[in-house]
C-alpha positions in Angstrom: 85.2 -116.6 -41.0 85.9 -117.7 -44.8 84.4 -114.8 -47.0 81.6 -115.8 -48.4 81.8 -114.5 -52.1 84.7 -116.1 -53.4 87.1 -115.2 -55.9 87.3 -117.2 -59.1 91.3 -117.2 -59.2 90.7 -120.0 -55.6 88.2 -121.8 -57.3 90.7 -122.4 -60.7 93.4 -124.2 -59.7 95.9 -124.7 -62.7 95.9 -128.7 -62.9 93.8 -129.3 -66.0 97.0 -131.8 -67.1 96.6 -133.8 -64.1 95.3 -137.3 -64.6 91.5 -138.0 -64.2 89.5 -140.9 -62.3 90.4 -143.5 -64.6 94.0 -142.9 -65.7 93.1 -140.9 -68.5 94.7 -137.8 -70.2 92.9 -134.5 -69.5 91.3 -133.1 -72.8 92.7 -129.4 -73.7 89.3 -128.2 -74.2 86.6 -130.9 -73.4 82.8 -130.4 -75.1 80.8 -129.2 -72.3 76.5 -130.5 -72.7 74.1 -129.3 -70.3 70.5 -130.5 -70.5 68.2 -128.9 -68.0 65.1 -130.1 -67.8 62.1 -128.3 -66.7 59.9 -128.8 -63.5 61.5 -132.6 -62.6 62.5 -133.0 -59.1 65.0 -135.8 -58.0 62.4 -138.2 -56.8 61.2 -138.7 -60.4 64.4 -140.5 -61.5 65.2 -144.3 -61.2 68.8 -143.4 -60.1 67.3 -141.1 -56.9 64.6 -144.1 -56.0 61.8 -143.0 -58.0 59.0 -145.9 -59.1 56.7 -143.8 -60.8 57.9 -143.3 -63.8 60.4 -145.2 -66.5 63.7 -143.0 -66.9 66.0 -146.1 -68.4 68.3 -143.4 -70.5 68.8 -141.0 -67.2 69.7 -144.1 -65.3 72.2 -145.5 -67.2 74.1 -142.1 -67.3 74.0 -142.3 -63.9 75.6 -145.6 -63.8 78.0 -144.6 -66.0 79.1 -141.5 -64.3 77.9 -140.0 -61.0 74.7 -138.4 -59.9 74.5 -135.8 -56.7 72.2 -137.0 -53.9 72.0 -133.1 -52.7 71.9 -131.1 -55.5 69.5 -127.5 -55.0 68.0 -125.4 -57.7 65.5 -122.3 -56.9 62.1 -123.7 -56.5 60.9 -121.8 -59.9 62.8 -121.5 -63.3 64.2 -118.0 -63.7 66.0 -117.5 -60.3 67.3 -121.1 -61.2 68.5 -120.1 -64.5 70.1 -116.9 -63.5 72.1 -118.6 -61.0 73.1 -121.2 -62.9 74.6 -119.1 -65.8 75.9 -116.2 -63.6 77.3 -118.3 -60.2 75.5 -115.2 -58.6 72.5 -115.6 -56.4 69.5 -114.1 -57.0 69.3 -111.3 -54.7 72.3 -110.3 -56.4 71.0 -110.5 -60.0 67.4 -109.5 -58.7 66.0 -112.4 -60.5 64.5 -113.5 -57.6 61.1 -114.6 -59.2 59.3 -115.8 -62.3 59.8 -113.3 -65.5 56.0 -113.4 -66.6 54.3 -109.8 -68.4 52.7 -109.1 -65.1 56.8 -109.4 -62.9 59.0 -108.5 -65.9 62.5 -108.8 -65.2 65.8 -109.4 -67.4 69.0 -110.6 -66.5 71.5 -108.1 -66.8 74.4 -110.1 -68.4 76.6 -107.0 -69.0 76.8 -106.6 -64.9 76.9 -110.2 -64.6 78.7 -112.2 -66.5 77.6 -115.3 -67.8 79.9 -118.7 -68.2 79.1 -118.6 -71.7 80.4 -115.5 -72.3 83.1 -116.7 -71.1 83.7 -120.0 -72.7 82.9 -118.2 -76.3 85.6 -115.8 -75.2 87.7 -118.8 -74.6 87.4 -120.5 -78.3 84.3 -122.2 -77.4 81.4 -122.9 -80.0 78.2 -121.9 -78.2 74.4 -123.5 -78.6 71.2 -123.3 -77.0 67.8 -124.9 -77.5 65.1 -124.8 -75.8 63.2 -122.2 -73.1 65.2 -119.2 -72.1 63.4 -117.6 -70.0 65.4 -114.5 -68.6 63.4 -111.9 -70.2 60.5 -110.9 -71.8 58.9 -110.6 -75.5 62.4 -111.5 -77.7 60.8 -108.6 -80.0 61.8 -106.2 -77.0 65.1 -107.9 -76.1 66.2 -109.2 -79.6 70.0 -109.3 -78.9 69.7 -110.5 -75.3 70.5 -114.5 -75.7 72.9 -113.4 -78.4 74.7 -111.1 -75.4 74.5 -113.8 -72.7 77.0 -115.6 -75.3 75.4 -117.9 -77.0 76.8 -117.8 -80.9 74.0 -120.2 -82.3 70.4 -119.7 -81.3 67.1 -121.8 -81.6 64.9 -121.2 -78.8 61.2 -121.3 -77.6 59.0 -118.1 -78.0 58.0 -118.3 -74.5 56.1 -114.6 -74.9 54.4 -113.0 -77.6 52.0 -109.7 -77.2 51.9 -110.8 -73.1 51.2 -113.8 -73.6 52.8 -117.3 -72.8 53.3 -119.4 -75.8 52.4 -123.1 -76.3 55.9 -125.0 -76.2 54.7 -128.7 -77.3 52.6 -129.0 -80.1 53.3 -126.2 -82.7 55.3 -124.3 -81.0 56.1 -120.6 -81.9 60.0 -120.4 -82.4 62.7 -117.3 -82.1 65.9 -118.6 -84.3 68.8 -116.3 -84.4 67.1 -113.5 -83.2 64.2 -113.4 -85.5 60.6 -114.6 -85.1 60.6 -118.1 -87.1 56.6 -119.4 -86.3 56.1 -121.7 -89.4 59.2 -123.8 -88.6 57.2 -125.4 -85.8 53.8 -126.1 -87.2 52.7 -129.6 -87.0 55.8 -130.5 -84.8 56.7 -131.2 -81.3 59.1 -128.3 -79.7 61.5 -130.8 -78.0 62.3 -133.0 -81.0 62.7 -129.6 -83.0 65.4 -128.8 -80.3 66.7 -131.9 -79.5 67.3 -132.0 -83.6 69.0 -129.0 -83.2 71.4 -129.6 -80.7 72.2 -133.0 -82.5 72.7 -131.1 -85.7 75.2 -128.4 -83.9 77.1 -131.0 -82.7 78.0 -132.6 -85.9 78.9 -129.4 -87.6 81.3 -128.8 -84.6 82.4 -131.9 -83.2 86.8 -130.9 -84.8 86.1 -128.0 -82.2 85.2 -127.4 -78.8 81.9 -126.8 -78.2 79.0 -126.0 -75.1 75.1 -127.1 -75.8 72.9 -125.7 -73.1 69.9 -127.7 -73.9 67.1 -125.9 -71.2 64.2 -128.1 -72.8 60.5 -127.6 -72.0 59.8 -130.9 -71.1 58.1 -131.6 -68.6 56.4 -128.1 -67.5 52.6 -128.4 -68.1 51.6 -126.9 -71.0 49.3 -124.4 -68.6 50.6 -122.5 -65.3 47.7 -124.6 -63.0 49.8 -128.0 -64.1 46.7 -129.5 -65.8 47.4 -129.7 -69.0 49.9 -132.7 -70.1 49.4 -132.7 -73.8 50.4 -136.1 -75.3 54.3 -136.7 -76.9 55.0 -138.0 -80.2 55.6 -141.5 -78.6 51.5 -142.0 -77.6 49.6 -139.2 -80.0 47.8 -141.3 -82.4 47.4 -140.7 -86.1 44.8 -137.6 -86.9 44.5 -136.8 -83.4 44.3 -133.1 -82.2 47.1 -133.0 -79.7 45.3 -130.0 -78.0 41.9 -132.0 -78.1 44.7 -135.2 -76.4 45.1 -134.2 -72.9 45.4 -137.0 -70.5 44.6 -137.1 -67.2 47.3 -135.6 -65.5 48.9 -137.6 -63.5 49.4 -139.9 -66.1 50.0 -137.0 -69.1 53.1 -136.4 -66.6 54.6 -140.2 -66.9 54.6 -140.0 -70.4 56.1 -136.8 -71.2 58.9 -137.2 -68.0 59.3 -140.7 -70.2 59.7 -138.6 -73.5 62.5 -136.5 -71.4 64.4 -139.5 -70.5 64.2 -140.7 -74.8 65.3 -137.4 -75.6 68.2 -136.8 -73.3 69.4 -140.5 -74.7 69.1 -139.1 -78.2 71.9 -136.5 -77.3 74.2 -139.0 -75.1 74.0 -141.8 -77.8 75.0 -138.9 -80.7 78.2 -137.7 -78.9 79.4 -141.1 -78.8 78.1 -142.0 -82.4 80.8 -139.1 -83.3 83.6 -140.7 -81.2 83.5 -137.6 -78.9 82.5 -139.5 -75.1 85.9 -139.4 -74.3 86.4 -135.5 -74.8 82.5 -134.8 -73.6 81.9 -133.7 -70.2 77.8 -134.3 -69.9 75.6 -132.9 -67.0 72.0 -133.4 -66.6 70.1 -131.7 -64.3 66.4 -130.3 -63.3 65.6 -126.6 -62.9 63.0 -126.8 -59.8 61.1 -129.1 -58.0 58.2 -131.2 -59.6 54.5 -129.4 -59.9 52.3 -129.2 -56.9 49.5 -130.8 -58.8 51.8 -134.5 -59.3 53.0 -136.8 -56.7 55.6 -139.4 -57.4 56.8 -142.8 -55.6 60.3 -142.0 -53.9 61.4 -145.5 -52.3 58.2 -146.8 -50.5 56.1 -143.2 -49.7 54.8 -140.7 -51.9 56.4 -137.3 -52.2 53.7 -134.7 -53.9 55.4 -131.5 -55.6 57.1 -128.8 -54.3 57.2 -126.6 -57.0 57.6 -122.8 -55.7 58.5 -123.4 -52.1 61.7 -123.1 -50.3 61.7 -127.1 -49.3 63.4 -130.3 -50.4 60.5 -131.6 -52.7 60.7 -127.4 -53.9 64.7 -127.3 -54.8 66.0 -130.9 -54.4 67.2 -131.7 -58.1 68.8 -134.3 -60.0 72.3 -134.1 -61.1 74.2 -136.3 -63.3 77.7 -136.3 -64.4 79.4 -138.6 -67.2 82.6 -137.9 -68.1 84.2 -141.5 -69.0 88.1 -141.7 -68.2 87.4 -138.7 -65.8 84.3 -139.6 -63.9 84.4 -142.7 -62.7 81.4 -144.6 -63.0 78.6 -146.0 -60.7 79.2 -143.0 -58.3 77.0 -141.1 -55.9 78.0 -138.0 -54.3 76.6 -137.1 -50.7 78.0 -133.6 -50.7 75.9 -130.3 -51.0 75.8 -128.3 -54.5 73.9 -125.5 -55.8 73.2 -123.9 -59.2 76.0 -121.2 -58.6 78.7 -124.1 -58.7 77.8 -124.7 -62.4 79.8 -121.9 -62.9 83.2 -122.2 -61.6 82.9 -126.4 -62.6 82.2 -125.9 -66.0 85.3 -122.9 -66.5 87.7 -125.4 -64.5 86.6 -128.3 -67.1 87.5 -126.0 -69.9 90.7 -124.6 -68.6 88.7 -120.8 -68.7 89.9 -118.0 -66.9 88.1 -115.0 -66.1 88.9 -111.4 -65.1 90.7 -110.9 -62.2 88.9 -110.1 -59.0 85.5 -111.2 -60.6 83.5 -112.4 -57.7 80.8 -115.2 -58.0 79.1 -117.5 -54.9 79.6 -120.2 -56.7 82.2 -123.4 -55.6 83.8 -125.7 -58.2 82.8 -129.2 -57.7 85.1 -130.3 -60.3 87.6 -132.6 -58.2 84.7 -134.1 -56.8 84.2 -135.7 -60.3 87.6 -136.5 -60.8 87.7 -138.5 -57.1 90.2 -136.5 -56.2 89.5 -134.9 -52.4 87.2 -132.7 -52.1 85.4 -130.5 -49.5 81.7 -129.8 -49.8 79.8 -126.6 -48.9 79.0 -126.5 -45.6 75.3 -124.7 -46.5 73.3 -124.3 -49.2 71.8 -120.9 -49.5 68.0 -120.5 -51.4 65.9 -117.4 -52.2 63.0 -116.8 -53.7 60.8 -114.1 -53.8 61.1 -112.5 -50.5 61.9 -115.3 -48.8 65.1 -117.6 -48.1 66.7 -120.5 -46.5 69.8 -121.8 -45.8 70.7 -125.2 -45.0 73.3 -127.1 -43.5 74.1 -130.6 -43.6 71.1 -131.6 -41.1 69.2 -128.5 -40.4 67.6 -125.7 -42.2 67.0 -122.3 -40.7 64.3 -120.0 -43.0 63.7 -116.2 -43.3 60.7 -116.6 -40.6 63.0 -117.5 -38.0 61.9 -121.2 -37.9 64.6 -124.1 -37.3 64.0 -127.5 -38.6 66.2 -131.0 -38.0 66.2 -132.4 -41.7 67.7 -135.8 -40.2 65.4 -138.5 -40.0 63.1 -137.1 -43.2 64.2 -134.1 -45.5 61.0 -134.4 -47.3 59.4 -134.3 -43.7 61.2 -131.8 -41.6 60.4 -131.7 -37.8 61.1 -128.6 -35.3 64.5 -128.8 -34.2 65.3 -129.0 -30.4 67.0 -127.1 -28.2 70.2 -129.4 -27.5 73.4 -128.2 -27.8 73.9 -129.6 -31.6 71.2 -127.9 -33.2 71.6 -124.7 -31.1 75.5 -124.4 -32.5 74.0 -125.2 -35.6 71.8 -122.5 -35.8 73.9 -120.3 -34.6 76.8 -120.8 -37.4 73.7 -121.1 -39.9 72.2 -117.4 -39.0 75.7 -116.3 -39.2 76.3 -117.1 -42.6 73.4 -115.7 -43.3 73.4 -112.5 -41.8 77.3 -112.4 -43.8 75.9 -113.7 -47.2 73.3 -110.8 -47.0 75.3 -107.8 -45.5 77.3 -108.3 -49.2 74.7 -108.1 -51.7 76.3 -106.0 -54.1 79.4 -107.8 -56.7 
């Protein structure tokens, strides 16, 4: 059987001078953005088959590059981040749940290394913006994002004194490692960081550079989902925009609407500064959508699946644009997770790493190039003290049940006992029992 942590010298093949999609030369060191938004599953996008909500920006970068039709996050944000940055799952980094002052956690990016470490190490200019979310109070961990390797610095204050800030309206702010709360008075957090990221770019576009944009759009501005304070596109001169909730369902279209704006605003300033060419973008969500919302997906209604192990939980969108490397218009079939960020993104730079470094992670780099390319035959999820893995049809979970994905992922069914499913399940428990007899890297 193939080992199931893989080394990072298999995943790095040296062909970074090869020609891409399209013909075109490979960049030396290509500009690397990822926005991550927060709480959006894939059936809220116009490019997955979503009709609830208007996402006209997102689906044009789709069109123009190509989105993932199985992409899996963790159904909550901090195991998602964690393996995203570190290729590592969860169990491994024992981020396995939501960092609040009652479950503290950190992520120990000495141990395990982080991408952006990495790519800083490599001559890379590093930016984030946005929600962090791998620790506590920053006034207890003041050097962490700096550590993680992240040069510049402008993030949400998502604790103070136990407490979880507001992000939207007046947000409280942490900017290079100090406590910066006037800066967001009277402003909206996302256009503060979207600013931001806008502003980092033009200082360093005769460099390379990598903008992690984890925004805060579109988590409620309350843990029970009720709370969808209005964005700068509908709040109405001399309004309160505490006193402004909508009703929710509705609060929720607007702000996934303010998303898709802002996420344009980034796209349409890399190419203002002539830099598409040399600008590998990926868009993604974090989790699944909020329990409390249900969205239009083709012709049925798919409600939230926020903190559970299933597809409406960890099914998230992933777009690619790359142009003279990605070829537009595409839609890949083939199964990803958050630990393949890492490998893809070090290939795209031409990054190595330390020998002998292990990650779980899988490049899906030639996939964007159209060159062949094998997908994972699973997809492994944990959360809490639970986990799944799933294959290309069926999904086996911690409490021994089996289910056949085929006819409805959203709507699994008990799987049979024919001779498919039961080979299935059998190679699927086997990868699990190998995945988890190896917990320590």
């Amino acid at each position: 059987m193939n080992r199931v942590i893989l080394s990072l010298a298999a995943l790095l093949p040296v062909l970074l001078s090869a020609p891409g999609a399209a013909g075109a030369e490979w960049p030396e060191k290509p500009n690397i953005v990822l926005i991550l938004a927060d709480d959006l599953g894939a059936e809220c996008l116009g490019c997955y088959g979503g009709k609830s909500y208007e996402t006209p920006n997102l689906d044009r970068l789709a069109a123009a590059g190509l989105h993932f039709d199985r992409c899996y996050a963790l159904p909550a944000c901090s195991p998602s981040r964690g393996e995203l940055l570190t290729g590592r799952y969860s169990f491994r980094t024992e981020i396995t749940h939501v960092i609040l002052p009652g479950a503290p956690g950190k992520l120990d990016v000495q141990r395990h290394r982080t991408f952006v470490q990495l790519l800083r190490d490599g001559g890379y200019a590093t930016c984030i913006a946005g929600k962090w979310h791998l620790c506590l109070d920053f006034l207890d961990h003041p050097r962490h994002v700096a550590d993680a390797g992240f040069e510049d610095r402008y993030l949400w204050r998502l604790f103070r004194d136990r407490a979880v800030q507001r992000h939207y309206w007046n947000p409280e702010l942490w900017i290079e490692d100090r406590p910066a709360d006037e800066v967001g008075k009277g402003k909206f957090g996302d256009d503060l960081f979207t600013e931001h990221v806008v502003q980092f770019m033009r200082a360093h576009r005769d460099r390379p550079f990598f903008v992690y944009y984890p925004m805060t759009l579109v988590h409620s501005q309350t843990a029970t989902g009720k709370n969808y304070p209005p964005s700068p596109d509908v709040i109405r001169p001399g309004d309160d925009p505490d006193e402004g909730v909508q009703p929710r369902q509705k609060g929720f279209a607007q702000l996934v609407a303010y998303t898709d704006k802002l996420a344009g605003r980034i796209v349409e300033e890399v190419d203002r500064l002539g830099l598409g060419e040399k600008t590998l973008i990926l868009f993604a969500g974090d989790n699944g959508t909020d329990r409390t919302i249900t969205s239009r997906l083709g012709d049925r209604d798919i409600p939230g699946g926020k903190g559970s192990l299933t597809e409406a939980g960890t099914r998230v969108p992933l777009i690619a644009r790359w142009p003279g490397i990605v070829a537009p218009g595409g839609v890949a079939e083939e199964l990803v997770d958050f630990t393949d960020f890492f490998p893809t993104i070090l290939e795209a730079a031409g990054v190595a790493m330390p020998p002998g470094y292990q990650i779980d992670g899988r490049t899906f780099l030639a996939r964007l190039r159209g060159e062949p390319y094998k997908g994972r035959d699973w997809v492994y999820r944990h959360y809490q003290r639970a986990w799944c893995i799933r294959g290309d049809r069926y999904r086996l979970d911690s409490t021994g049940k089996f289910w056949d994905l085929g006819a409805d992922p959203y709507d699994p069914k008990p799987a049979g006992a024919g001779p498919e499913a039961t080979a299935a399940r059998k190679r699927l428990a086997a990868a699990a029992a190998e995945l988890r007899g190896t917990p320590e890297r």
